[in-house]
C-alpha positions, 0 to 999 in steps of 0.5 A: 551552625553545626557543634560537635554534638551534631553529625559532622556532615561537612561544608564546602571549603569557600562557603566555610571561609566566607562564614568565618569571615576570612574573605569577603566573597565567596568569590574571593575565596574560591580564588584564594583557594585556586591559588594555594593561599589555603591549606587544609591538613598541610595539602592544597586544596579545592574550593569544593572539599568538605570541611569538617570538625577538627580540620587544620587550617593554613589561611594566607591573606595578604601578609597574615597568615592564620593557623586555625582548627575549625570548631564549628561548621556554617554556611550563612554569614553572620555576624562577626561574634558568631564567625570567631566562633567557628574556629581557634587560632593556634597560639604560635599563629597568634603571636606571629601575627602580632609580632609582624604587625608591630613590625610594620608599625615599626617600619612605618615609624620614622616616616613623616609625609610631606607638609604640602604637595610637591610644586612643580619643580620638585615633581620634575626632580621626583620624576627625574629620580624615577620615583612615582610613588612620592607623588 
């Protein structure tokens, strides 16, 4: 792990976003990236720039979305405690986030799951409606 006091020398874009724990794979990332998911200084990117030091980050994943300053570079994946410390989530970012969460949560409030699953009269009835997705 490089700090501020070391010479900024850069590590690839993927390689950074899989260190700090955004995605999962390398692979996944690289696709993110192809995608437009990650923004670097407000422009697309590719899988191979180098970040450095400073760098504004834009990471979309899945319905978050993370503005984010890098602090320090990686390029081995470690633990969850080292990977939070390579970057500052901004804190519009952070607010947004939480306030999205809670809104879902709130979406998410009212709904009660059926007791037993559907017998088979009411699949047909489920079926006929043409909602697949309460079976």
């Amino acid at each position: 792990m490089q700090t501020e006091t070391q010479p900024a020398a850069g590590v690839r874009l993927d390689l950074w976003l899989w260190a700090a724990r955004f995605y999962r794979t390398r692979a996944l990332a690289k696709h993110a990236i192809e995608t437009g998911k990650v923004d670097v200084a407000g422009q697309r990117a590719k899988p191979s720039r180098s970040v450095r030091i400073g760098d504004a980050l834009v990471v979309a994943r899945g319905e978050e979305r993370f503005e984010i300053e890098v602090l320090a570079l990686s390029d081995m994946r470690g633990p969850a405690s080292v990977a939070q410390a390579l970057y500052r989530e901004s804190a519009a970012s952070l607010l947004a986030r939480e306030q999205a969460r809670a809104m879902r949560a709130a979406a998410h409030n009212g709904f009660r799951p059926p007791e037993t699953r559907p017998d088979k009269r009411a699949r047909r009835l489920i079926l006929a409606l043409g909602d697949l997705d309460a079976l």
